[in-house]
N, C-alpha and C positions, 0 to 999 in steps of 0.2 A: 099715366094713370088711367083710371077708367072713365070714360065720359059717357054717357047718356048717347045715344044716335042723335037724337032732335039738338043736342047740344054742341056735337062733333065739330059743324064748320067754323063757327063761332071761335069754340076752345082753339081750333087750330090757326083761325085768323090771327085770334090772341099771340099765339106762341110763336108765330112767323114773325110776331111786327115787335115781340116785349123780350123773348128769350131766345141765348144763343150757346152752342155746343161748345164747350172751349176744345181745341185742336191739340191742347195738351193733354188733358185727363177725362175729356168726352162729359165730366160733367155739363148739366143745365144752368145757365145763369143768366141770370135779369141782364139786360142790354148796359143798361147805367150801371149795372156794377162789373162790367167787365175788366175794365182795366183796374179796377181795386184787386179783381181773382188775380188779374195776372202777375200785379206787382206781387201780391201777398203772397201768393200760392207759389208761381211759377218764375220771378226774378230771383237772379243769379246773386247767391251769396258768400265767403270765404268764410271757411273755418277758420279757428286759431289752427289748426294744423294747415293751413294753405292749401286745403280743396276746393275746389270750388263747385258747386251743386246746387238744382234748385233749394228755392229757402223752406219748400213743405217739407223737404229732406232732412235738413239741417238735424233737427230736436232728435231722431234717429241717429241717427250718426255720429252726433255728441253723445250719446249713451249705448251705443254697441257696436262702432268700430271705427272710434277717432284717437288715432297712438296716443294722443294727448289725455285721454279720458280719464276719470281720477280711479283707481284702483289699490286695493290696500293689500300690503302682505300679509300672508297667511301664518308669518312666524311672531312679527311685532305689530300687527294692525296700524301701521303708518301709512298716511296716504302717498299715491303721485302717481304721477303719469303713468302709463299701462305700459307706454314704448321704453320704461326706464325699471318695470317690475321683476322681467327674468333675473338680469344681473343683481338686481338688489336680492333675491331671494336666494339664491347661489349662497351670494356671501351670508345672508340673514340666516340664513338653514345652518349654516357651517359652526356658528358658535354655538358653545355649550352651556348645559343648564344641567348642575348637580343634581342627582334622583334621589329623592327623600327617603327613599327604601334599600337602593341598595348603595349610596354613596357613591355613584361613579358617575364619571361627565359624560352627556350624552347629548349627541349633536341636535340640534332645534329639529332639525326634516326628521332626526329619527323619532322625538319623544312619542308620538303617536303608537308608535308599535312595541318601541320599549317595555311598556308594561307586561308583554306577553313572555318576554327574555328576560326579565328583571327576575334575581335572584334574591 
């Protein structure tokens, strides 16, 4: 930040002897709280999917790209796992739902565009 000149040695002696760089993410950190950054920030933690990654990582990775992460089909709104969603939506897509207009069975992945075809 900005210091004053008359203030400069001072602030700097401060910062030599109280704060240090972490070697992992370059942030600035009070001397006593270093090893709190490291465990919190930068120790090694497994996912329920058995990756292993620092722990700042973790909260990301559980919400945009852990197979295990919950995701819902877009035919029956059921949740589960995302690594178990194509095969579920295959089969989910494939069954039929009678059309209140023109009577006929019409696959789940199609209903969306049905209406344009529906006679």
């Amino acid at each position: 930040k900005d210091i004053p000149v008359a203030n400069f040695i001072m602030h700097e002696i401060h910062c030599s002897r109280n704060i240090e760089v972490c070697h992992y993410c370059s942030e600035s950190v009070p001397k006593s709280e270093m090893k709190n950054h490291m465990e919190s920030e930068h120790g090694q933690v497994t996912c329920k999917c058995r990756m292993k990654m620092e722990k700042s990582l973790l909260k990301d990775h559980e919400a945009s790209a852990c197979p295990l992460r919950p995701a819902l089909c877009q035919f029956c709104d059921i949740q589960l796992a995302f690594n178990k969603l194509q095969d579920h939506e295959i089969y989910c897509g494939a069954r039929t739902e009678r059309c209140g207009g023109c009577g006929r069975n019409v696959m789940m992945k199609d209903l969306k565009e049905h209406p344009q075809v529906c006679g």
